[in-house]
Biopython code that builds the backbone (N, CA, C, O; Angstrom):
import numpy as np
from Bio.PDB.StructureBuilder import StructureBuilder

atoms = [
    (1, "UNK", "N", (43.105, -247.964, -29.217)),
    (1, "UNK", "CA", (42.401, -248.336, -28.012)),
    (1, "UNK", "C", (41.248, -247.371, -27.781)),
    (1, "UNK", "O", (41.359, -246.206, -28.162)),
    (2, "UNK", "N", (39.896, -247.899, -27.038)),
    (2, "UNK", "CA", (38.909, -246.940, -26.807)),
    (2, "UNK", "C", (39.071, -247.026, -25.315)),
    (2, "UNK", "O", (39.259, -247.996, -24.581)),
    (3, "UNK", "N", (38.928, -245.553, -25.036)),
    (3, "UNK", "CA", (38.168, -245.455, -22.955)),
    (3, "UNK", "C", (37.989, -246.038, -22.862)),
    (3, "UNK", "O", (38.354, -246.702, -23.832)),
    (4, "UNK", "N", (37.420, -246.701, -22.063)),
    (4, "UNK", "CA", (36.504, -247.494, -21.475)),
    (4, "UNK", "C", (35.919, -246.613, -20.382)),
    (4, "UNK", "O", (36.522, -245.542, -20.454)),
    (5, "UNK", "N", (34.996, -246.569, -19.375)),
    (5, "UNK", "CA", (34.264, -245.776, -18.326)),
    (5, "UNK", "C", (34.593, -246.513, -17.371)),
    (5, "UNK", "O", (34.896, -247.684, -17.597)),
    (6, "UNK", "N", (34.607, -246.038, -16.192)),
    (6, "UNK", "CA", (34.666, -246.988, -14.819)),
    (6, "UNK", "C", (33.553, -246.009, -14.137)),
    (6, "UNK", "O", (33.213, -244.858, -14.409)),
    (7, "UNK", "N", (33.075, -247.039, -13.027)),
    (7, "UNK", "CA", (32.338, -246.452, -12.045)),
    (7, "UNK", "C", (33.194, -246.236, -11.235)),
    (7, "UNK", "O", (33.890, -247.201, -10.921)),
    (8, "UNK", "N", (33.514, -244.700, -10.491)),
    (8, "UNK", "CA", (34.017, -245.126, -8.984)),
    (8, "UNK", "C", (33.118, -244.156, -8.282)),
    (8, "UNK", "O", (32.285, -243.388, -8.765)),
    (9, "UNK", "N", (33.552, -244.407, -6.735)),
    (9, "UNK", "CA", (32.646, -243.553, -5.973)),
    (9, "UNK", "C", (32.987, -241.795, -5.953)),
    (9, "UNK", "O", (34.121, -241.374, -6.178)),
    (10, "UNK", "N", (32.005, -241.028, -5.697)),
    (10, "UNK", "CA", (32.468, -239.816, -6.131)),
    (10, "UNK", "C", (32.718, -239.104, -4.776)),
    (10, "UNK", "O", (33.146, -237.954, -4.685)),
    (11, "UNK", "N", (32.380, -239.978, -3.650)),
    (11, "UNK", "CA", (33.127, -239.533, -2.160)),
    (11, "UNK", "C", (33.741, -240.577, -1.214)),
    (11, "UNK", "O", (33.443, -241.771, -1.166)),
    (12, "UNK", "N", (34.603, -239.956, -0.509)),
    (12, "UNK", "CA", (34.689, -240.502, 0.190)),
    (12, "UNK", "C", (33.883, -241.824, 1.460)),
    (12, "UNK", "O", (33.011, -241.436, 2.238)),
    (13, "UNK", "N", (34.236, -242.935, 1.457)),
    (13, "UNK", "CA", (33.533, -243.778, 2.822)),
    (13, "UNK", "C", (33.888, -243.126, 4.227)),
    (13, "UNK", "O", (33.189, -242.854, 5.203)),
    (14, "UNK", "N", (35.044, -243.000, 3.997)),
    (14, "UNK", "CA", (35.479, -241.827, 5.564)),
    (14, "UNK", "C", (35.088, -240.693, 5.480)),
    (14, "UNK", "O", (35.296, -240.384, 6.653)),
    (15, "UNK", "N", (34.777, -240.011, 5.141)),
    (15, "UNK", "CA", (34.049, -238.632, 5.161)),
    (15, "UNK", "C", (32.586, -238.643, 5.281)),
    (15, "UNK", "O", (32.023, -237.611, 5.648)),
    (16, "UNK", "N", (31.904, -239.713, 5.006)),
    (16, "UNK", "CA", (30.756, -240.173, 5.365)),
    (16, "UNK", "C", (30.160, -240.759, 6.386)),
    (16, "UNK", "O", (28.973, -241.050, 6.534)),
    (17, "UNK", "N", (31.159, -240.924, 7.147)),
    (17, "UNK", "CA", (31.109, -242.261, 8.403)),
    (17, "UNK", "C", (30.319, -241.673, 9.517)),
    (17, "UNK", "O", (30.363, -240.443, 9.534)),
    (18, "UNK", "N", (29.849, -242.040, 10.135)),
    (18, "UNK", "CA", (28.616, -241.190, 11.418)),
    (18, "UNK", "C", (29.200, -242.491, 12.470)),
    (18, "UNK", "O", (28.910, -243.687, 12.493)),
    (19, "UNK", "N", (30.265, -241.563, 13.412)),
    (19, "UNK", "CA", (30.296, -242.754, 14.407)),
    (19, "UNK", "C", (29.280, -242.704, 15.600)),
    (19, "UNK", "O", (28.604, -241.784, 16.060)),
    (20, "UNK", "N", (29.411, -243.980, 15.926)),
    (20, "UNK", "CA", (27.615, -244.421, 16.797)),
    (20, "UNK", "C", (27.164, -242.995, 17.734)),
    (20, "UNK", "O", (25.990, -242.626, 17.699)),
    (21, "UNK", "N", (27.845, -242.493, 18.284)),
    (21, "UNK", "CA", (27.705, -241.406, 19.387)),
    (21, "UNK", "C", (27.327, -239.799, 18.303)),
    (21, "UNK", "O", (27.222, -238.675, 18.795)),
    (22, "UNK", "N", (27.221, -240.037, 17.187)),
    (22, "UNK", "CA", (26.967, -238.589, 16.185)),
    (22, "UNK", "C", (25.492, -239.076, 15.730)),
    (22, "UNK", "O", (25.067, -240.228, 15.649)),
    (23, "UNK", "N", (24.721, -237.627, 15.408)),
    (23, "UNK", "CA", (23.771, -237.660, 14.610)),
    (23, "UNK", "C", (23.570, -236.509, 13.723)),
    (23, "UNK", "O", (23.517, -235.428, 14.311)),
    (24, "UNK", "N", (23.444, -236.482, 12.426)),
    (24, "UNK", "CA", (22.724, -235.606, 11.450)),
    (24, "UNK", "C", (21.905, -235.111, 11.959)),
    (24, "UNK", "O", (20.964, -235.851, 12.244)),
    (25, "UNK", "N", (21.772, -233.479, 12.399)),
    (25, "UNK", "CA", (20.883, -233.033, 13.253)),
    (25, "UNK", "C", (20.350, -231.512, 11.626)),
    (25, "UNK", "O", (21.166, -231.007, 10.854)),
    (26, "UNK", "N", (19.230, -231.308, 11.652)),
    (26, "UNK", "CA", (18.484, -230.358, 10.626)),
    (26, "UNK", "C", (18.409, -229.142, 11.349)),
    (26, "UNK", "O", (17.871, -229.323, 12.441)),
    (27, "UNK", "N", (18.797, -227.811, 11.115)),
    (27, "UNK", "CA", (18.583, -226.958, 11.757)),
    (27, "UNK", "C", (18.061, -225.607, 10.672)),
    (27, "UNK", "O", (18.583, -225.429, 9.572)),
    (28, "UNK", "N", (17.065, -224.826, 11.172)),
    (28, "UNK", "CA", (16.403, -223.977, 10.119)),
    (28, "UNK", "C", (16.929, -222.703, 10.707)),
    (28, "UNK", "O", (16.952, -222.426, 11.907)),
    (29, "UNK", "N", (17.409, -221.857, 9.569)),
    (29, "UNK", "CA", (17.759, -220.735, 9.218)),
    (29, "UNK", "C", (17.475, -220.244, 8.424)),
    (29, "UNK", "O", (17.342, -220.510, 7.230)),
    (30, "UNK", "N", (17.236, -218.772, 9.507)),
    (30, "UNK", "CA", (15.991, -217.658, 8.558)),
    (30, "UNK", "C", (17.019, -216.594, 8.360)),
    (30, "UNK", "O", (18.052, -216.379, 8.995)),
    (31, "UNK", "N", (16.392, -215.850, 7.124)),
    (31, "UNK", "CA", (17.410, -214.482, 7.091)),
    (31, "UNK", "C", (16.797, -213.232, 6.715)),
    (31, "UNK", "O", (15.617, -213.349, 7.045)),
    (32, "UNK", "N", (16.930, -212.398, 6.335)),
    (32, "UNK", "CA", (16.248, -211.190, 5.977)),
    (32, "UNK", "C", (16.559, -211.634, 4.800)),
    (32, "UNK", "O", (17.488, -212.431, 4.662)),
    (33, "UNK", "N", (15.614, -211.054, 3.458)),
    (33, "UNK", "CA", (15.384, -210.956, 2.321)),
    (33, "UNK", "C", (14.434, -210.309, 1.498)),
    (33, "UNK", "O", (13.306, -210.764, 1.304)),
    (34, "UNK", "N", (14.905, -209.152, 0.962)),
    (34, "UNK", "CA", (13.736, -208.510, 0.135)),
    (34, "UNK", "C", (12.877, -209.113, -0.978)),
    (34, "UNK", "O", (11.664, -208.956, -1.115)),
    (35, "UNK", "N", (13.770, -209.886, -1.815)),
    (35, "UNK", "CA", (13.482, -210.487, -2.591)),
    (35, "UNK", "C", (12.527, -211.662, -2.499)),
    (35, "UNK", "O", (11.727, -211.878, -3.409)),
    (36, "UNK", "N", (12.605, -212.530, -1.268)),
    (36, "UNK", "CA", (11.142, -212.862, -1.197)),
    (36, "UNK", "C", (10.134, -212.453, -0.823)),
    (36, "UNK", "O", (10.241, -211.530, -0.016)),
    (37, "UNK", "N", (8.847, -212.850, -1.151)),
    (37, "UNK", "CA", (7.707, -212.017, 0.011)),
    (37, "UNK", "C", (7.331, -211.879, 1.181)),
    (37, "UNK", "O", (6.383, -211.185, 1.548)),
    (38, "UNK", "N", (7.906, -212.402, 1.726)),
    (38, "UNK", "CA", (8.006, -212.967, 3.073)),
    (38, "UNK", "C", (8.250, -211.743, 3.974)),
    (38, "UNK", "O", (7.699, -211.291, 4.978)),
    (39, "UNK", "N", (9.824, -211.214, 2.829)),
    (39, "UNK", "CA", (11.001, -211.070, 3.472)),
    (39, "UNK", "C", (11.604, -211.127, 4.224)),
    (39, "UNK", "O", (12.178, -210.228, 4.838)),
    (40, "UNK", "N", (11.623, -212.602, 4.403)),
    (40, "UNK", "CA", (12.607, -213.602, 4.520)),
    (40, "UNK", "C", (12.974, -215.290, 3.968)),
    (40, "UNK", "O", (12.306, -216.158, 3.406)),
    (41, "UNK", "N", (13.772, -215.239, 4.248)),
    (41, "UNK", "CA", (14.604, -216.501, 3.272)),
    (41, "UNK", "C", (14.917, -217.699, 4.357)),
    (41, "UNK", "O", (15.883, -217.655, 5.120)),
    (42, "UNK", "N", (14.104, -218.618, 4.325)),
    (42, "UNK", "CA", (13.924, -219.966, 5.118)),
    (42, "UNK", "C", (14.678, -220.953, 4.335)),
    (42, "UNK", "O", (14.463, -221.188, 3.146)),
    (43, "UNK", "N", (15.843, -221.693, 5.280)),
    (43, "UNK", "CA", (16.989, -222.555, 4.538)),
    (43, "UNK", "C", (17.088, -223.777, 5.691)),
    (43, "UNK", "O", (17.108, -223.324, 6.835)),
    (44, "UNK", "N", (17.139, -224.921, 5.619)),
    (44, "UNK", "CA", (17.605, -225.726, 6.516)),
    (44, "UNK", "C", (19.098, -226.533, 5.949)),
    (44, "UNK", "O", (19.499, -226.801, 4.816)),
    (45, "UNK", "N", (19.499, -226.693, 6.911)),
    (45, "UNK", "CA", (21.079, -227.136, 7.304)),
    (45, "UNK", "C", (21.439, -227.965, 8.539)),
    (45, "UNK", "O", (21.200, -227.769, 9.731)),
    (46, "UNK", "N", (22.160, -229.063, 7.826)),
    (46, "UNK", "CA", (22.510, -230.531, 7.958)),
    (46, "UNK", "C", (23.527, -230.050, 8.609)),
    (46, "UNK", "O", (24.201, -229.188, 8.045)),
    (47, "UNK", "N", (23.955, -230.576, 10.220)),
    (47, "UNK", "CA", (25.454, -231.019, 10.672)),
    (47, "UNK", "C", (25.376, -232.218, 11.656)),
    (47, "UNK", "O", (24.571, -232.565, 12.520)),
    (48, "UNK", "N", (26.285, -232.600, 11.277)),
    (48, "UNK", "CA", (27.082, -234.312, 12.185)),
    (48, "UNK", "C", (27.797, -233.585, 13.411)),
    (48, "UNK", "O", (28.812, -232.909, 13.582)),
    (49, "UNK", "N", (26.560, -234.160, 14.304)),
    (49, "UNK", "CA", (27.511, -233.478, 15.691)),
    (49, "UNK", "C", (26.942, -234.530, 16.754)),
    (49, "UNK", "O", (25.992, -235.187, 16.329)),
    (50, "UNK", "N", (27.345, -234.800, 18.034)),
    (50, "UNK", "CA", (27.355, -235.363, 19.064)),
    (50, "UNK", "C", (25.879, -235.084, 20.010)),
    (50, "UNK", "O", (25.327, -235.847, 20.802)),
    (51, "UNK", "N", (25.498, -233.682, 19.580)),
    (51, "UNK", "CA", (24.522, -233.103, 20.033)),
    (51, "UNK", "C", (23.627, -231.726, 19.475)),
    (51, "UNK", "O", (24.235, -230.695, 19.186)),
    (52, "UNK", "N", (22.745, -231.780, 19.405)),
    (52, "UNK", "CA", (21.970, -230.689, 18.466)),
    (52, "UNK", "C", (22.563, -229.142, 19.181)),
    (52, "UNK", "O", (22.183, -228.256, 18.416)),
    (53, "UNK", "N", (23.228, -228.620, 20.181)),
    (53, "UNK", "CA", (23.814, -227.563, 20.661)),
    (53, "UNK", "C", (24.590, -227.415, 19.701)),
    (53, "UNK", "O", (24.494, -226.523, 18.859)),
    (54, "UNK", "N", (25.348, -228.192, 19.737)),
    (54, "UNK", "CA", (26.970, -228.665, 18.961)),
    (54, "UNK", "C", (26.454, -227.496, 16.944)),
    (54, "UNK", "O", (26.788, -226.468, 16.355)),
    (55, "UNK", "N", (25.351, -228.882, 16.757)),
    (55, "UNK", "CA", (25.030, -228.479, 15.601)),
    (55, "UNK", "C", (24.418, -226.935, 14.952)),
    (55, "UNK", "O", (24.478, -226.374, 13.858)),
    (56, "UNK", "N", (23.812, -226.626, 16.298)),
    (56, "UNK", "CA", (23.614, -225.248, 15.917)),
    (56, "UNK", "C", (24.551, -224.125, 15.988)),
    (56, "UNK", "O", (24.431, -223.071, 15.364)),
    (57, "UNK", "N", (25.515, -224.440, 16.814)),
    (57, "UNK", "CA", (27.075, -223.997, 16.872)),
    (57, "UNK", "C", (27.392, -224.061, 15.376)),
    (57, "UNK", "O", (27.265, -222.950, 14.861)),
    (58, "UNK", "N", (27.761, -225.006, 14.533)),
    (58, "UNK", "CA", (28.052, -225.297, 13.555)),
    (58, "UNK", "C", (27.503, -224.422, 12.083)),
    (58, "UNK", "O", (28.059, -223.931, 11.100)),
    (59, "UNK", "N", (26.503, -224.519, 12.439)),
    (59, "UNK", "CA", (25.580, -223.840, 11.258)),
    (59, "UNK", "C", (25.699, -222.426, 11.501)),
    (59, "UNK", "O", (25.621, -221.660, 10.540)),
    (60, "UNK", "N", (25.971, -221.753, 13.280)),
    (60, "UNK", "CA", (25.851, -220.498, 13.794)),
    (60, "UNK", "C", (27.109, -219.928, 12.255)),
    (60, "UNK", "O", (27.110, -219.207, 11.257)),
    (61, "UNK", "N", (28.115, -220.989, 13.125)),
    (61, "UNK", "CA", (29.246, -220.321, 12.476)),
    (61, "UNK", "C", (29.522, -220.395, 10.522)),
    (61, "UNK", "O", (30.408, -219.900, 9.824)),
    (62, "UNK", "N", (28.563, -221.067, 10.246)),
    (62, "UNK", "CA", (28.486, -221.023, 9.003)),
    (62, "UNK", "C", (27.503, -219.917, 7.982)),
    (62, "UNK", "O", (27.956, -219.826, 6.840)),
    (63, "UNK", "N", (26.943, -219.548, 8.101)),
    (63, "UNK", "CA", (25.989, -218.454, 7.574)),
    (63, "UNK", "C", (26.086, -217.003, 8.133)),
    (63, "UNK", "O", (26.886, -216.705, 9.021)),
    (64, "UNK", "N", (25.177, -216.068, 7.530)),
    (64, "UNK", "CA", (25.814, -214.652, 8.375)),
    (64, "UNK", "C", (25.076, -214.271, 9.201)),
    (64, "UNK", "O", (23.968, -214.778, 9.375)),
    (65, "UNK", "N", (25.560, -213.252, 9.914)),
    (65, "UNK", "CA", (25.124, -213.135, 11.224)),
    (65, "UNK", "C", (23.779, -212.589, 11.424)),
    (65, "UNK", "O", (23.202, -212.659, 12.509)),
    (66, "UNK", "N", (23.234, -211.995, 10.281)),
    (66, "UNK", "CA", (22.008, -211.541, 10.761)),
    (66, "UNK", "C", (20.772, -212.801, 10.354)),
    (66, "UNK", "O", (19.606, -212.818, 9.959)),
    (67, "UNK", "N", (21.718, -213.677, 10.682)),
    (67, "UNK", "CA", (20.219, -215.053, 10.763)),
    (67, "UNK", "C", (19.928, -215.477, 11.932)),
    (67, "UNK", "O", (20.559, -215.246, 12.962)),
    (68, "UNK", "N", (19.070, -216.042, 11.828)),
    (68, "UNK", "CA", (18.373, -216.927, 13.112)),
    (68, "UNK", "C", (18.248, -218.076, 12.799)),
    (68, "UNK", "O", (17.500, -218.508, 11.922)),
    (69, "UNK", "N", (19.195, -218.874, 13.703)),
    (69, "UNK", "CA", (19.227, -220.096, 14.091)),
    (69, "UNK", "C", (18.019, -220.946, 14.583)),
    (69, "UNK", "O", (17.325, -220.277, 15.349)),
    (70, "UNK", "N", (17.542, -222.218, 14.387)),
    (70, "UNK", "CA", (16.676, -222.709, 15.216)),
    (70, "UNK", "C", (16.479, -224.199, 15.081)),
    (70, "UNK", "O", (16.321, -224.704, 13.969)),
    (71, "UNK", "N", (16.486, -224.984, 16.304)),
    (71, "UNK", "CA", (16.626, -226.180, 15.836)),
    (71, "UNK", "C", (15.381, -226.782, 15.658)),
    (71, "UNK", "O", (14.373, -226.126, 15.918)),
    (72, "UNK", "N", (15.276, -228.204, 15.158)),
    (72, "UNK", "CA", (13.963, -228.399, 14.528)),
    (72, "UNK", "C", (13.725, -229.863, 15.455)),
    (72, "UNK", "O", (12.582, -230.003, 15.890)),
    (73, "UNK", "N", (14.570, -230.780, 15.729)),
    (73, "UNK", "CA", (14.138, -231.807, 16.737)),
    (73, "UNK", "C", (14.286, -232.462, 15.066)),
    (73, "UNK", "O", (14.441, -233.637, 15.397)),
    (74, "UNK", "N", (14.317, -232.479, 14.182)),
    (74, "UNK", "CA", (14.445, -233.365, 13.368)),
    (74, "UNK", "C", (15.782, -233.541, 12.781)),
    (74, "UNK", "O", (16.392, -232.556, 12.366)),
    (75, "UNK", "N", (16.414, -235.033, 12.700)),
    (75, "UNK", "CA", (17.633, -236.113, 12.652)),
    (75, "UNK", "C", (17.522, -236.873, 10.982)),
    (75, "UNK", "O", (16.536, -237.394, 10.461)),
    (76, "UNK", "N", (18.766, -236.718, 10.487)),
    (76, "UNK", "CA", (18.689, -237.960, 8.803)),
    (76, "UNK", "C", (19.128, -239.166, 9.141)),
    (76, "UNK", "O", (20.196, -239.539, 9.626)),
    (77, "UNK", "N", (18.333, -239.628, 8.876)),
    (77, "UNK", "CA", (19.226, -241.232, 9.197)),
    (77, "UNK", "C", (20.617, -241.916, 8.152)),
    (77, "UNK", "O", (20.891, -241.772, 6.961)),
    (78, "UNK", "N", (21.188, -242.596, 9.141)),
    (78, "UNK", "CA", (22.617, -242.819, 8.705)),
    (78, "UNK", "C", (22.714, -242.905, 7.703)),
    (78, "UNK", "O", (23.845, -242.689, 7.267)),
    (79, "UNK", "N", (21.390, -243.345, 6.498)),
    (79, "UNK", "CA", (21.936, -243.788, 5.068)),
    (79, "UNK", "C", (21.932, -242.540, 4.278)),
    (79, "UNK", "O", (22.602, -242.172, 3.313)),
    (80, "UNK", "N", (21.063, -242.040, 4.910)),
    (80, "UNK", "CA", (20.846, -240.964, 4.007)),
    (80, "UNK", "C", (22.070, -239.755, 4.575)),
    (80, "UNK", "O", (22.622, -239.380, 3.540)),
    (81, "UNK", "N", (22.488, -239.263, 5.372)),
    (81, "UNK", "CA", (23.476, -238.624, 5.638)),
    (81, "UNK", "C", (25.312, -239.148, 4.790)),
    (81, "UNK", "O", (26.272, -238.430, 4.510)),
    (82, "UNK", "N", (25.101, -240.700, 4.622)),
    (82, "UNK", "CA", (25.787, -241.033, 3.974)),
    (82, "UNK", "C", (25.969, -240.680, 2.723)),
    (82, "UNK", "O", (26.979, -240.092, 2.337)),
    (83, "UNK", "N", (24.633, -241.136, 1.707)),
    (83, "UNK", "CA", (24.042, -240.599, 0.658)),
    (83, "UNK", "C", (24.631, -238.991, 0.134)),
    (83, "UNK", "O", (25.071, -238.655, -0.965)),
    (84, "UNK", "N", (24.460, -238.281, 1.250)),
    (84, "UNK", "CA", (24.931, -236.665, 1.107)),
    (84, "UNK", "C", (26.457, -236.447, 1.363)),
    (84, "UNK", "O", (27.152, -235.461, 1.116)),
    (85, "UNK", "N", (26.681, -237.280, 1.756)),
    (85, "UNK", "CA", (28.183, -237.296, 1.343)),
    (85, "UNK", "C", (28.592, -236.295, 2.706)),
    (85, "UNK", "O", (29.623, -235.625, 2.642)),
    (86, "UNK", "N", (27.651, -236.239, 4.025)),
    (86, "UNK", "CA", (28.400, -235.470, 4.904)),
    (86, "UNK", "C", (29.241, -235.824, 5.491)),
    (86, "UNK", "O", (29.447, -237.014, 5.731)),
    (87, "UNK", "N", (30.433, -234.229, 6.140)),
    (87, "UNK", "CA", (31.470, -234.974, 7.127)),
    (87, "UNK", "C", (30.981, -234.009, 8.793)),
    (87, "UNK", "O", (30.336, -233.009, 9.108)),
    (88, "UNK", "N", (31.694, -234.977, 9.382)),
    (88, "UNK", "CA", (31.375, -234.623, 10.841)),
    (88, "UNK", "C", (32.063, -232.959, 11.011)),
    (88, "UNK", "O", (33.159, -232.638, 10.550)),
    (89, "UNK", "N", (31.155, -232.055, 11.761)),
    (89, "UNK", "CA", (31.690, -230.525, 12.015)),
    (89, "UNK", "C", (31.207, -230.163, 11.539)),
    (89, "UNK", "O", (30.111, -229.863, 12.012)),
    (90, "UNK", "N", (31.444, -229.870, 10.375)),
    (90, "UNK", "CA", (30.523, -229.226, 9.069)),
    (90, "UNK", "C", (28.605, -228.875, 8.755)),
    (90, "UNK", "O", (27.585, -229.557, 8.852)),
    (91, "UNK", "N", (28.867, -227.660, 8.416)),
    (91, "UNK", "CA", (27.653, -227.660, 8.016)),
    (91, "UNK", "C", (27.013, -227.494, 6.480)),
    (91, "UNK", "O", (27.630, -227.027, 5.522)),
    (92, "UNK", "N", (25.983, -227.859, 6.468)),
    (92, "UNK", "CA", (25.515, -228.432, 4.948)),
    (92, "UNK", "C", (24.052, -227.922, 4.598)),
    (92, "UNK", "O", (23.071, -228.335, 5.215)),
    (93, "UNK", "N", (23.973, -226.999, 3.572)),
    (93, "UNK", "CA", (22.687, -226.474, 3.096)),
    (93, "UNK", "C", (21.826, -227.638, 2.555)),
    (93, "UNK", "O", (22.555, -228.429, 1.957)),
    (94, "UNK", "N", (20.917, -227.906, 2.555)),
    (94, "UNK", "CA", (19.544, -229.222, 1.651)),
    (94, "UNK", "C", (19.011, -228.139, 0.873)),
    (94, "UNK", "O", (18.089, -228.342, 0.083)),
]
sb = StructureBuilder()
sb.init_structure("model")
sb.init_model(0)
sb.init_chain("A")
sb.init_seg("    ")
for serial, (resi, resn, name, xyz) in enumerate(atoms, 1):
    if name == "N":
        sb.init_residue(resn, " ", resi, " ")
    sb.init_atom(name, np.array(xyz, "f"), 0.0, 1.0, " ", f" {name:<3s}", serial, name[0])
structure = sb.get_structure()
């Protein structure tokens, strides 16, 4: 007998789900860094939250402390948050 291949999905549909009252909110975080020229290191980060407070909560608690948080007013739309395979709470580096 040979394999054969299957397609399946490589995430979850429930872990993806954005219920109507959530949005993918983008939030930019800066950090100290020698290594760029800047020195500093500019990152934005994806969370599914109810409200962009929520989300910067989220991201607060995800990265280290000597960053700065900041929100951007900019939202992913449902397909594409799907696409990324996000789950609600969580925060997510792009």
């Amino acid at each position: 007998m040979t394999p054969t291949m299957m397609n399946t999905p490589t995430h979850s549909a429930e872990a993806a789900m954005i219920e109507p009252n959530q949005t993918a909110f983008i939030v930019k975080v800066t950090r100290p860094d020698e290594a760029e020229l800047s020195g500093q290191l500019v990152m934005f980060y994806v969370a599914i939250t109810t409200t962009e407070n929520e989300a910067l909560d989220i991201v607060r608690r995800a990265v280290k402390a000597d960053a700065t948080i900041e929100p951007t007013g900019v939202r992913l739309s449902q397909q594409t948050a799907s696409a990324l395979d996000l789950e609600a709470g969580l925060a997510r580096a792009l």
